[in-house]
N, C-alpha and C positions, 0 to 999 in steps of 0.2 A: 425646373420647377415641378413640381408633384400636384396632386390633388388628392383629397380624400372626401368625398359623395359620401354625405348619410341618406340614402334614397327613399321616397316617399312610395316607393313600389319595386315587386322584384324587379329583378332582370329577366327572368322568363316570362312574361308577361306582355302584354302588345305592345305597340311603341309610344312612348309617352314623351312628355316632356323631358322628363329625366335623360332618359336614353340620348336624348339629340344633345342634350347639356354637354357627358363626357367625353359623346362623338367628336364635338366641335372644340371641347378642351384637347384631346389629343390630336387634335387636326391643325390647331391654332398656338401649339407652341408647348402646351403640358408635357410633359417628358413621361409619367406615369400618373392611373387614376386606379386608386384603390377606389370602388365600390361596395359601402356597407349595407346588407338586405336590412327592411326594415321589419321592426316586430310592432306587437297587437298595444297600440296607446289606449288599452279599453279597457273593462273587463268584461268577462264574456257575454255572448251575444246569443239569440235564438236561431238567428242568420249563420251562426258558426254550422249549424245542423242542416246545412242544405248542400248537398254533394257538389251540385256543379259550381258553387262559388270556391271549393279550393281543387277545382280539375285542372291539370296542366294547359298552361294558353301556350301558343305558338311564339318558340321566341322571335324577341324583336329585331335590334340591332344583331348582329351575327358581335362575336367575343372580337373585340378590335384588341389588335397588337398595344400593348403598355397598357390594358387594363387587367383587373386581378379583381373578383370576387368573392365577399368571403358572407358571414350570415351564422346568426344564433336562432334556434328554436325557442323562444322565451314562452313562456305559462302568463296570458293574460288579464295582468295586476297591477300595471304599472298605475296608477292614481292613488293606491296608496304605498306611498314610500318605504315603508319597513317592512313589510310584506314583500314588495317587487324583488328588494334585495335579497332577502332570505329565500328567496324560492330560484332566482337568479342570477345570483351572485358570482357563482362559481365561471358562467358562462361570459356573461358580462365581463369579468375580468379576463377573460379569454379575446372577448374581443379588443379588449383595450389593450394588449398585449399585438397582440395582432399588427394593430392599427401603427403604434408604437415602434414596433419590428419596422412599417414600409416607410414610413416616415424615415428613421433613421439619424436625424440631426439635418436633413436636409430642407432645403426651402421648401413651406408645404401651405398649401391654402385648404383649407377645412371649410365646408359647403354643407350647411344644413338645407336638406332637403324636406327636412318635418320634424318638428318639435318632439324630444324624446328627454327624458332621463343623463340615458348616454348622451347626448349631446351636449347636453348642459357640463357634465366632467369634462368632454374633451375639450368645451370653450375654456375653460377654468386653463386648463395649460397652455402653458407660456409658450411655447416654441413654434406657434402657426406664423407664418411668413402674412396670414390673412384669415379676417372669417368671413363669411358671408352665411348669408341666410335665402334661400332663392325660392320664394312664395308659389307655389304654385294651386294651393285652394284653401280657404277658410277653413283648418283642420277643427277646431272645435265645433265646427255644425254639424259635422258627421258623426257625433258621439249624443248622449242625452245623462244626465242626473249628472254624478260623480266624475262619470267619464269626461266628461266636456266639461266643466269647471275645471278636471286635473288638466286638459287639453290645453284650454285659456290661460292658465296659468303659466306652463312651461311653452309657448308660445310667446308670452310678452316676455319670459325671464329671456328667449332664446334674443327675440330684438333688442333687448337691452343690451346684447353682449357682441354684436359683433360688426366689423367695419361697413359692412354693404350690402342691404336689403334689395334685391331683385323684385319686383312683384309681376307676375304672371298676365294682369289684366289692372285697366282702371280703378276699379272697385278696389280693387287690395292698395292700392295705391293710394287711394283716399283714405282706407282702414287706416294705415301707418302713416299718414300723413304729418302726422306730430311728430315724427326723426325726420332729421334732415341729409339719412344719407339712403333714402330711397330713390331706386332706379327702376322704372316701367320699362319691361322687357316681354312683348307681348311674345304669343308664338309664332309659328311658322309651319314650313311642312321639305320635306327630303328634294334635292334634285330631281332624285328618278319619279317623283310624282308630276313633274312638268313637263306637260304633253309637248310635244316639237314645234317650232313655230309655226312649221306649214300646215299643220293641223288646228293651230288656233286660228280661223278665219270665223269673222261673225256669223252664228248661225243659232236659229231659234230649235228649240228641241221639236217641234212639229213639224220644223224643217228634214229632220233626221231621221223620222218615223221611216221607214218601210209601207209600203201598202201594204195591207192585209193582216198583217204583225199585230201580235195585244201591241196599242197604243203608246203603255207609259210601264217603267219600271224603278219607282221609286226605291231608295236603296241606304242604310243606315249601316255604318261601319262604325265598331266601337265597342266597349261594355257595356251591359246592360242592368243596369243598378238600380238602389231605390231611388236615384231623383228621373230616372225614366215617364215619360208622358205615355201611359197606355192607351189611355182615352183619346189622347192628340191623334196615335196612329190610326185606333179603332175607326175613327168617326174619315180620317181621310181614305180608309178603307173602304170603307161604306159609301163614299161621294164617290169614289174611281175603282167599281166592281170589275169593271176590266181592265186595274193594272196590277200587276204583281210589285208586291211592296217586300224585297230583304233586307232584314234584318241579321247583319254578320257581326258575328262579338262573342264573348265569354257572357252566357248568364248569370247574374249574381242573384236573381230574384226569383219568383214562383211566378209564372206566366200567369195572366187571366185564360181561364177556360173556353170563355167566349169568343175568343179569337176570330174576325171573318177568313174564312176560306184563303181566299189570296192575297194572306199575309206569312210570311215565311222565315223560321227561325235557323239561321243555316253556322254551326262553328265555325270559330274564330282564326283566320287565314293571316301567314306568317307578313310584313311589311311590305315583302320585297314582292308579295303576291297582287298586294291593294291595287295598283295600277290597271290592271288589267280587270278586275273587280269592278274599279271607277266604270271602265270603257262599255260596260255592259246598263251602266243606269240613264236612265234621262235626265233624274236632279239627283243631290243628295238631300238626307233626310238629319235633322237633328233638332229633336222631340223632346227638349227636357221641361222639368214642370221650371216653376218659377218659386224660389225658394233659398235660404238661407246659404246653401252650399253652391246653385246654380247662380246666384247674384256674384260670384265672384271669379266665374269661370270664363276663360278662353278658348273653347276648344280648337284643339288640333285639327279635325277633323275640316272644320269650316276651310283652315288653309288648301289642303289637302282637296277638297272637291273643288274652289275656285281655282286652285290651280290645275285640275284636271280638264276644266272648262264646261263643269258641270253650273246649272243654277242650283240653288239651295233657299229648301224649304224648312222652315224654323218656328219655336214658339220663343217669347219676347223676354229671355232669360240673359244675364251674364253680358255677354261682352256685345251680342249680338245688335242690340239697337247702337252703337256705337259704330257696330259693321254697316250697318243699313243705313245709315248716313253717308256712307261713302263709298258706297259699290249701288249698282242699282241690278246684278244678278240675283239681292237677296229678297226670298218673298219670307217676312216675317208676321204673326197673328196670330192670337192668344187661341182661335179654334181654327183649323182651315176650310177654307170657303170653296166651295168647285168654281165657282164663277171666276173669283179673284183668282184662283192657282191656274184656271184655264187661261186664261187672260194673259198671267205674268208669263207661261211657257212658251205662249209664242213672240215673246221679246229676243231680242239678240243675245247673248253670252259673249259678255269680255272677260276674258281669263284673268287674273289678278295671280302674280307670280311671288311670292316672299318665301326664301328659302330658308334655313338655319344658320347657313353661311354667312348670309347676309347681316339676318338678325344678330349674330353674338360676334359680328368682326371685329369690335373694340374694346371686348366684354375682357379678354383676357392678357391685353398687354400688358 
């Protein structure tokens, strides 16, 4: 059996959902995954004009054997439909061409990763063995005017069209709750981010400190985008002037100027590096505002520090209150409090272990 990934992010890019997607399809029985890059569902943006939102990020997954990447540079129009084609027609049919070629007449499952144009043609032919659509955020929130009405639109044409809807987190879940072939497929995080057993023994982070050492090293791995919480970090800056708070990721935004001192913006470190990254924090940090796009997120990241056997400090976005019902490492709070963050660190840490493996082991028979 084949796959063909329409992906909601490159491949060069940090490691996201996607990535674990094809991993676990070529690990779980896929025989080959073609990977399509995706192009601009917009049209242009003022954020296209900021250098470091299109600067090479560290790839993620390293190229796994039986996958094959291919990718159009498309001119950002797709919302109106006659335009998109005239301007990339030529290309577009190159990728469907492509696509066509890996395929071959063979059993093939077609996996929307984000609503596009292209997608909608390839759902139209007949010869997918499967379609699926595999939700991983509220793509119309991230657009405004034209953009996002064209989003919304080729989002429900995509659900209309195909055998089995994924969704990333509760919320999307509930979004699509009116088909009835939705499946909640929360995330997870890699093997190698699970610290060894004998290293998971209960221990509070005050327990861990060092004499004489800065205290606390708050630590935020990820993109750094417009639903980023500046203010979140500013202010827990400001409560803990002696801890160093990093911030590792791709910036996609213009930083505030006012930044305190020992807060630190450090580029974006390849997957296989995150590990040892974790081992140097006391919590992890994940700051996002509370908003149309974060109400329907799960982040990776969250697995990724629990299972590192770090605590984790959050604002009350996405999938998080849902976490915080049933882990007690997580401290969640729309501002953070010194009192209440002091408090929570010196609690124990129980590691919480969910791997990809785990998550997707039924997903592909």
């Amino acid at each position: 059996m084949k796959l063909v990934y329409l992906s909601p992010v490159p491949w060069q890019s940090i490691s996201q959902r996607p990535h674990f997607f094809v991993q676990q399809a070529l690990e779980q029985g896929i025989t080959e995954v073609l990977w399509v890059e995706p192009y601009p569902g917009r049209l242009p943006v003022w954020q296209d004009f900021i250098l470091s939102r299109h600067a090479p990020e560290p790839a993620g997954v390293a190229v796994l054997p039986g996958l094959k990447v291919i990718g159009q540079r498309l001119l950002p129009v797709e919302p109106f439909a006659p335009l998109f084609k005239l301007c990339n027609g030529r290309k577009l049919a190159n990728l469907q061409y492509q696509i066509n070629d890996f395929v071959a007449a063979e059993p093939t499952i077609l996996v929307v990763g984000k609503p596009s144009r292209l997608a909608l043609t390839l759902l139209a032919q007949p010869h997918w063995q499967a379609r699926w659509f595999d939700a991983m955020d509220n793509y119309p929130a991230f657009y405004s005017g034209v953009s996002r009405a064209s989003m919304a639109s080729l989002e429900q044409a995509v659900v209309a069209k195909v055998d089995k809807l994924l969704c990333s987190s509760h919320a999307l879940a509930e979004k699509f709750s009116t088909h009835s072939n939705v499946q909640l497929l929360l995330n997870a995080t890699t093997g190698y981010m699970v610290r060894p057993a004998e290293q998971l023994k209960d221990a509070s982070v005050v327990d861990t400190v060092p004499a004489g050492e800065a205290p606390l090293c708050f630590g935020y791995i990820g993109t750094i985008s417009e639903w980023f919480d500046w203010g979140w970090v500013k202010a827990l800056a400001e409560q803990f002037p002696a801890a160093t708070i990093k911030l590792v990721g791709p910036l996609k935004v213009l930083k505030p100027r006012d930044l305190p001192a020992n807060v630190q913006l450090l580029p974006a470190v390849p997957h296989t590096e995150v590990p040892a990254l974790l081992a140097t924090f006391s919590a992890g940090l994940i700051p996002f505002l509370v908003n149309d796009i974060t109400k329907y997120v799960d982040p990776v990241k969250y697995y990724e520090y629990v299972a590192a056997g770090l605590p984790v400090l959050s604002t009350e976005f996405g999938e998080m209150p849902w976490h915080a019902a049933n882990v007690s490492s997580l401290y969640m709070a729309a501002n953070p409090d010194f009192d209440d963050i002091s408090a929570f660190l010196v609690k124990s840490v129980v590691a919480q272990q969910i791997t990809w493996q785990q998550r997707f082991a039924d997903v592909f028979e």
